[in-house]
ROMAR-26916 format. One record per residue (C-alpha): x, y, z; residue in one letter. Coordinates in pm, 1 decimal, always signed. Layout:
BEGIN
+----------+----------+----------+-----+
:       px :       py :       pz : res :
+----------+----------+----------+-----+
:        X :        Y :        Z :   A :
...
+----------+----------+----------+-----+
***
This chain:
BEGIN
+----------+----------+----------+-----+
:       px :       py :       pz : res :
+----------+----------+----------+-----+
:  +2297.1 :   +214.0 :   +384.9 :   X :
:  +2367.9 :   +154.7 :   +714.1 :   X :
:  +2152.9 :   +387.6 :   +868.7 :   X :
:  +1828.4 :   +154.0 :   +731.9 :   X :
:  +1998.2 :   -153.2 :   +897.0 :   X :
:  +1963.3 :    +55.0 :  +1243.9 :   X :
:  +1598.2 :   +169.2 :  +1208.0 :   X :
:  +1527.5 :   -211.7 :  +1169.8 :   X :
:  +1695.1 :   -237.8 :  +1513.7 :   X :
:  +1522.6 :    +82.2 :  +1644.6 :   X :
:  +1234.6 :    -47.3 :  +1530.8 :   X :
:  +1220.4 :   -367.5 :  +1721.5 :   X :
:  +1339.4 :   -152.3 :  +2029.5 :   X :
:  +1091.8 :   +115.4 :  +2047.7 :   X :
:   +822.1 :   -136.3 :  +2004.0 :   X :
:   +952.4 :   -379.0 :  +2311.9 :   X :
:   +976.9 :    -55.9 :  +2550.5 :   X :
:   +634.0 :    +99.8 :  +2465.4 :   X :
:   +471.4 :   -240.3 :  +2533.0 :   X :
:   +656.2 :   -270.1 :  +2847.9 :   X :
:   +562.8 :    +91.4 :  +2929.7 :   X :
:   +192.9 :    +74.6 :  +2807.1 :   X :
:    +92.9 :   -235.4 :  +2883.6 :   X :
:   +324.1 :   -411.0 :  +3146.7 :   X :
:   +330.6 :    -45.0 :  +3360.8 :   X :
:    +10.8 :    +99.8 :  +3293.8 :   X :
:   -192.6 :   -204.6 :  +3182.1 :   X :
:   -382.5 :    +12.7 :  +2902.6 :   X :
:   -310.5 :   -176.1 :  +2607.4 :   X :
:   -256.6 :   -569.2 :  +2479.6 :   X :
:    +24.0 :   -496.8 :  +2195.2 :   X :
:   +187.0 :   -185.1 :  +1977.0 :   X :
:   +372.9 :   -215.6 :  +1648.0 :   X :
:   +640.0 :    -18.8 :  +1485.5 :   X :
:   +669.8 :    -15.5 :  +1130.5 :   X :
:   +854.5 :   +198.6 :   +898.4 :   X :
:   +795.0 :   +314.9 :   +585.0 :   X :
:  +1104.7 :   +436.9 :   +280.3 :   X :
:   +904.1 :   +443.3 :     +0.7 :   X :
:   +859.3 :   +779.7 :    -71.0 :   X :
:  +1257.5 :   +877.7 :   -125.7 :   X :
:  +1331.3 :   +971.3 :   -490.3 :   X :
:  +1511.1 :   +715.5 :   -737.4 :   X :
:  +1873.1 :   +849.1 :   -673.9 :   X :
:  +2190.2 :   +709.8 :   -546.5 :   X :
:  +2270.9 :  +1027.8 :   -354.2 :   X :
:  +2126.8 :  +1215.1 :    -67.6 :   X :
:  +1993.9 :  +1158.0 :   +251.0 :   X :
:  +1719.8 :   +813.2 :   +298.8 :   X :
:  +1397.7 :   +997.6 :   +425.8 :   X :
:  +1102.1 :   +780.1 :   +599.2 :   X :
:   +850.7 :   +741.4 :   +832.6 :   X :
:   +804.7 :   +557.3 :  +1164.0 :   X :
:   +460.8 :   +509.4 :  +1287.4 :   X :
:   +384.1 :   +366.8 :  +1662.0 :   X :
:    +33.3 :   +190.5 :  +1660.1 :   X :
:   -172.4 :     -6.4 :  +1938.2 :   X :
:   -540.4 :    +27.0 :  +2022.6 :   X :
:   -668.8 :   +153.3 :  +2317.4 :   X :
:   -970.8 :   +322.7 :  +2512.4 :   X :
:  -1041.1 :   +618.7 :  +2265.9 :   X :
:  -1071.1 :   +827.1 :  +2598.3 :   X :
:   -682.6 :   +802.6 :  +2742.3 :   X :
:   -584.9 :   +756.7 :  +2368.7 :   X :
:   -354.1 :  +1143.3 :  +2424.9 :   X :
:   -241.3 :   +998.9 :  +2726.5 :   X :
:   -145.2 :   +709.9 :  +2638.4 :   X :
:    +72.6 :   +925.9 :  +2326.9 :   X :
:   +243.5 :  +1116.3 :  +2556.0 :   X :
:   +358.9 :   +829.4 :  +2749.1 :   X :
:   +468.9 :   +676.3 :  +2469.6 :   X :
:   +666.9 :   +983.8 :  +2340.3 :   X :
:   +768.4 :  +1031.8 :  +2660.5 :   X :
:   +956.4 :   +674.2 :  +2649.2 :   X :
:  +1130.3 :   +747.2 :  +2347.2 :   X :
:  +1222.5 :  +1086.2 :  +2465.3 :   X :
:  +1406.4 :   +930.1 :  +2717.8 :   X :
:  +1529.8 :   +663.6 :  +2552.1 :   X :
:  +1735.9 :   +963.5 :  +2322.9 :   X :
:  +1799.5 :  +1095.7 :  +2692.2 :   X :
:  +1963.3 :   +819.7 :  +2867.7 :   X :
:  +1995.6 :   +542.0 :  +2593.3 :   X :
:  +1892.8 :   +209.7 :  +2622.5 :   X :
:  +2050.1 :    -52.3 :  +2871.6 :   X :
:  +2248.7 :   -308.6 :  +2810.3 :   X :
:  +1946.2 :   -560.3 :  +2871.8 :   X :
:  +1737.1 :   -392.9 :  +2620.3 :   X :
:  +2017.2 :   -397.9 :  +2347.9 :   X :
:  +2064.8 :   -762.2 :  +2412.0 :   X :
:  +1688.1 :   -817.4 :  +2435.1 :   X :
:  +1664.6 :   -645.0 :  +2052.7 :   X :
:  +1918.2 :   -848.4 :  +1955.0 :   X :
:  +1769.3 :  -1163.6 :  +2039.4 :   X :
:  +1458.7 :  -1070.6 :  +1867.5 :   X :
:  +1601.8 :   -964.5 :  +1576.3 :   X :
:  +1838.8 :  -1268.0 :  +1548.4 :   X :
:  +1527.2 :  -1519.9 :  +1618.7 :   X :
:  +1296.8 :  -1326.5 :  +1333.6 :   X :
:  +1629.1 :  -1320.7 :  +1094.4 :   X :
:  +1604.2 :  -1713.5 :  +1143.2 :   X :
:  +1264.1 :  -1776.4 :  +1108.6 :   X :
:  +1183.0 :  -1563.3 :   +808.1 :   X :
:  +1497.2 :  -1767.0 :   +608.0 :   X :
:  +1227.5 :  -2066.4 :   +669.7 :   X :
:   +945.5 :  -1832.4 :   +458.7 :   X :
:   +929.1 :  -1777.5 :    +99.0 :   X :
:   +769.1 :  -1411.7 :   +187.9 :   X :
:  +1111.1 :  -1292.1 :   +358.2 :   X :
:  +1367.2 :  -1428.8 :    +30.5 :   X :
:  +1048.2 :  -1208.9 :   -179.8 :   X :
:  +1148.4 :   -912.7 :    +26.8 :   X :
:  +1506.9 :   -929.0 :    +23.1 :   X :
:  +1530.7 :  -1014.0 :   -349.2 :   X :
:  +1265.6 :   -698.8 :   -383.5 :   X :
:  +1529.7 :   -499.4 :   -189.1 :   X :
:  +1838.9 :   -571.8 :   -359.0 :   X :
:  +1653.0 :   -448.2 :   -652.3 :   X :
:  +1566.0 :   -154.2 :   -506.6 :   X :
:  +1875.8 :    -59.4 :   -343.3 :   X :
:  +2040.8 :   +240.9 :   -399.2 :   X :
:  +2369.7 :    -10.4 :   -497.1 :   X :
:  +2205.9 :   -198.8 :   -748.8 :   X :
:  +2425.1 :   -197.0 :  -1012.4 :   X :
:  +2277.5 :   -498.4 :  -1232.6 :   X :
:  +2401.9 :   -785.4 :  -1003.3 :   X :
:  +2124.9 :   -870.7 :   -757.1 :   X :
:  +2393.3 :  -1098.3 :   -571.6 :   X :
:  +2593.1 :   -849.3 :   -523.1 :   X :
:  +2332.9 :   -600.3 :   -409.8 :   X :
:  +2243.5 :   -865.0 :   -169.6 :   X :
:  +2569.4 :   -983.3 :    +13.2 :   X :
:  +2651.5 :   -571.5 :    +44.2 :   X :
:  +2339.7 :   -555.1 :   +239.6 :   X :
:  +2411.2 :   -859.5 :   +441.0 :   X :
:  +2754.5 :   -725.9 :   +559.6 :   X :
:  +2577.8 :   -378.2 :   +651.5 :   X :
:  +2329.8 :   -569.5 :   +845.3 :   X :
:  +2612.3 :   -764.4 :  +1039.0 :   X :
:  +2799.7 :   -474.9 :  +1091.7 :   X :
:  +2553.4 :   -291.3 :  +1259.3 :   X :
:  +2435.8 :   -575.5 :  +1445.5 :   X :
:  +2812.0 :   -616.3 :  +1617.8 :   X :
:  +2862.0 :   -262.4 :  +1650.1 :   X :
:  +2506.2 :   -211.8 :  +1814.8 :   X :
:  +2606.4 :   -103.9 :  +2231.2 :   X :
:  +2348.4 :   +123.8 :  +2483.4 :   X :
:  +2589.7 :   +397.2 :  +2326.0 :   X :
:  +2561.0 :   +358.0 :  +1966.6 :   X :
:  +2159.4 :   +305.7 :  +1963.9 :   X :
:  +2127.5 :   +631.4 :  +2173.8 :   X :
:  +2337.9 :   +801.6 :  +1921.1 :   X :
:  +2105.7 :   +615.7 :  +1662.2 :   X :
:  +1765.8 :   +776.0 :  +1766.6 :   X :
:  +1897.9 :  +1110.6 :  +1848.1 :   X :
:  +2000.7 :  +1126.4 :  +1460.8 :   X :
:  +1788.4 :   +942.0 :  +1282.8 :   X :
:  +1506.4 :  +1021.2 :  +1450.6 :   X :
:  +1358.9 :  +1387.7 :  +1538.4 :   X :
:  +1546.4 :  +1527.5 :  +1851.9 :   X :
:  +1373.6 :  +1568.8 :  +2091.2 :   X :
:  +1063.5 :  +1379.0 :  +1951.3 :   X :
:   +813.0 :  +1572.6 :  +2054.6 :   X :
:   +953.9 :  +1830.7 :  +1812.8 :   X :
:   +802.6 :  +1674.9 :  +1526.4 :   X :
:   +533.9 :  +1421.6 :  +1513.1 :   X :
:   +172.4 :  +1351.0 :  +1367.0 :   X :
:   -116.0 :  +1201.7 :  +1563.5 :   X :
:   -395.2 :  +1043.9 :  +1394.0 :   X :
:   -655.2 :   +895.0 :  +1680.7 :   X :
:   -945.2 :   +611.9 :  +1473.5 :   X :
:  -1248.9 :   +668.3 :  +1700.0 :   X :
:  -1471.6 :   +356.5 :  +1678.1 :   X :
:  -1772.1 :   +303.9 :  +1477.7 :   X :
:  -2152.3 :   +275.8 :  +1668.6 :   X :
:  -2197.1 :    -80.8 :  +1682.5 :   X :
:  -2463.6 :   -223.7 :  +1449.5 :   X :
:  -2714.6 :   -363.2 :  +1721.5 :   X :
:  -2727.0 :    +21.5 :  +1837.3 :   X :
:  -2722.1 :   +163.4 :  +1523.3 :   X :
:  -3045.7 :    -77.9 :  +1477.6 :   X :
:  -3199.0 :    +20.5 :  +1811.7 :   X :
:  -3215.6 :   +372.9 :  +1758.5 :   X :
:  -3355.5 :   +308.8 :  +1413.4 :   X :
:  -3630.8 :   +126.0 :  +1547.8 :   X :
:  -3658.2 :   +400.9 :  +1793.1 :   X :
:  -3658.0 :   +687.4 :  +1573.0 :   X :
:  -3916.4 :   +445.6 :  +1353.0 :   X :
:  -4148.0 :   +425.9 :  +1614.6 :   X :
:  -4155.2 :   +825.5 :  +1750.5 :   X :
:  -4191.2 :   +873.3 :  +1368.7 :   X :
:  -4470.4 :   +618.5 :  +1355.6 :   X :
:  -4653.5 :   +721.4 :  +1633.9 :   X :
:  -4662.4 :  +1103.7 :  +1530.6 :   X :
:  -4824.1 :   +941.9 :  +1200.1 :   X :
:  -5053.0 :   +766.1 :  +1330.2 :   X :
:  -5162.9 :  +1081.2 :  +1519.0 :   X :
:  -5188.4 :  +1294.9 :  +1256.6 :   X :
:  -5372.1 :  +1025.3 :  +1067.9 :   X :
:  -5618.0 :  +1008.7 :  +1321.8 :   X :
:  -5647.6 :  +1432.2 :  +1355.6 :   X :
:  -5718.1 :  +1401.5 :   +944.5 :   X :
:  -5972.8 :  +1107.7 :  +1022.7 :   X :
:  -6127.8 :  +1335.1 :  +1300.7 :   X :
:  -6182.8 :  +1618.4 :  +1074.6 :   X :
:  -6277.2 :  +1413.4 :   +764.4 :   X :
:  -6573.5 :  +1221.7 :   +997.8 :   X :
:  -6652.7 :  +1615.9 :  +1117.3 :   X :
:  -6707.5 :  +1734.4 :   +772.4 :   X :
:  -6883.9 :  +1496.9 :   +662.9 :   X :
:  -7163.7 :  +1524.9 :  +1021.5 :   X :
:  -7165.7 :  +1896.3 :   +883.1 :   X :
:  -7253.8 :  +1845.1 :   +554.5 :   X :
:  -7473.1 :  +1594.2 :   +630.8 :   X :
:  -7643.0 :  +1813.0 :   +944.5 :   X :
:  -7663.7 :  +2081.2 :   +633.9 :   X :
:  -7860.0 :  +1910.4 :   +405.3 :   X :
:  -8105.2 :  +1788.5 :   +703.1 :   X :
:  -8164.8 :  +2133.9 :   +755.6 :   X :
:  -8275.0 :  +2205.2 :   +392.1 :   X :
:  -8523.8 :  +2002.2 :   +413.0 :   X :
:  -8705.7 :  +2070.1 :   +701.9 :   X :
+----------+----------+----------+-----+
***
């Protein structure tokens, strides 16, 4: 249970150190997201939570692997050195401030409510379910030091990263306008060979006919 409680937290940290690595150092991107994704453990109250984190920002298709590797490369080192003391109090700001405002929405109540349902304790008491996650999330918040994250990633995550990871790269689609352009273009070398070939048929047709008519001529005479 607890281990959920710190992805949220690794989460929200891998996502403010690739921006400031990405975009702030390298100036190659506007904004990444981390999400995670448990949905695909089976309905049992034992074994090991399995998931997914995905990294996503959008780029110039071109440095797209470079910009990866950088990326791995920051958590890599994150699992190396651990995070400092700034970034664990920078995390917990954020997470504290979105913990707020989401008590204001009706979307975040929908979630937890969702969650306590789905929770491994569920036992038939959704209040219960709930307050058991609320202490995990507290402890985990006052236990969270450089220390404790770096031990977080190295175990929850793959270590090292760059053992095990997928890479899916979107390449954009040819705008419209272009996609227009060259039909026009391919219309008009098709158009033009047409009208070519028309006018080799019309050529023959009008020489045929001078024959036949040069033919007859020449019966009569």
């Amino acid at each position: 249970m607890e281990d959920i409680h710190f992805v949220g937290f690794l989460s929200k940290l891998l996502e403010t150190k690739i921006v400031q690595v990405l975009r702030f150092k390298h100036g190659q991107i506007y904004s990444a997201g981390v999400s995670v994704f448990l949905g695909g453990n089976k309905p049992s109250r034992i074994g090991n939570v399995r998931g997914d984190i995905s990294v996503n920002f959008s780029c110039d298709p071109n440095i797209s692997t470079t910009l990866v590797e950088l990326a791995l490369d920051e958590i890599l080192r994150l699992q190396d050195e651990g995070p400092s003391d700034e970034d664990v109090s920078t995390v917990l700001e954020i997470e504290q401030r979105a913990h707020e405002n989401g008590l204001q929405e009706n979307y975040y109540w929908l979630d937890r409510i969702l969650r306590s349902y789905q929770s491994r304790i569920y036992s038939g008491d959704v209040g219960s379910s709930f307050e058991v996650q609320e202490e995990g999330r507290s402890k985990v918040k006052n236990s969270l030091t450089p220390s404790i994250t770096q031990l977080a990633l190295q175990r929850i995550l793959p270590f090292p990263c760059k053992n095990q990871y997928c890479v899916v790269i979107l390449m954009p689609q040819a705008s419209h306008f272009r996609l227009l352009r060259s039909f026009f273009h391919s219309g008009l070398n098709h158009r033009g060979r047409d009208v070519k070939i028309l006018a080799g048929i019309a050529g023959l047709t009008v020489l045929v006919l001078s024959l036949w008519r040069y033919s007859r001529c020449t019966l009569r005479f």
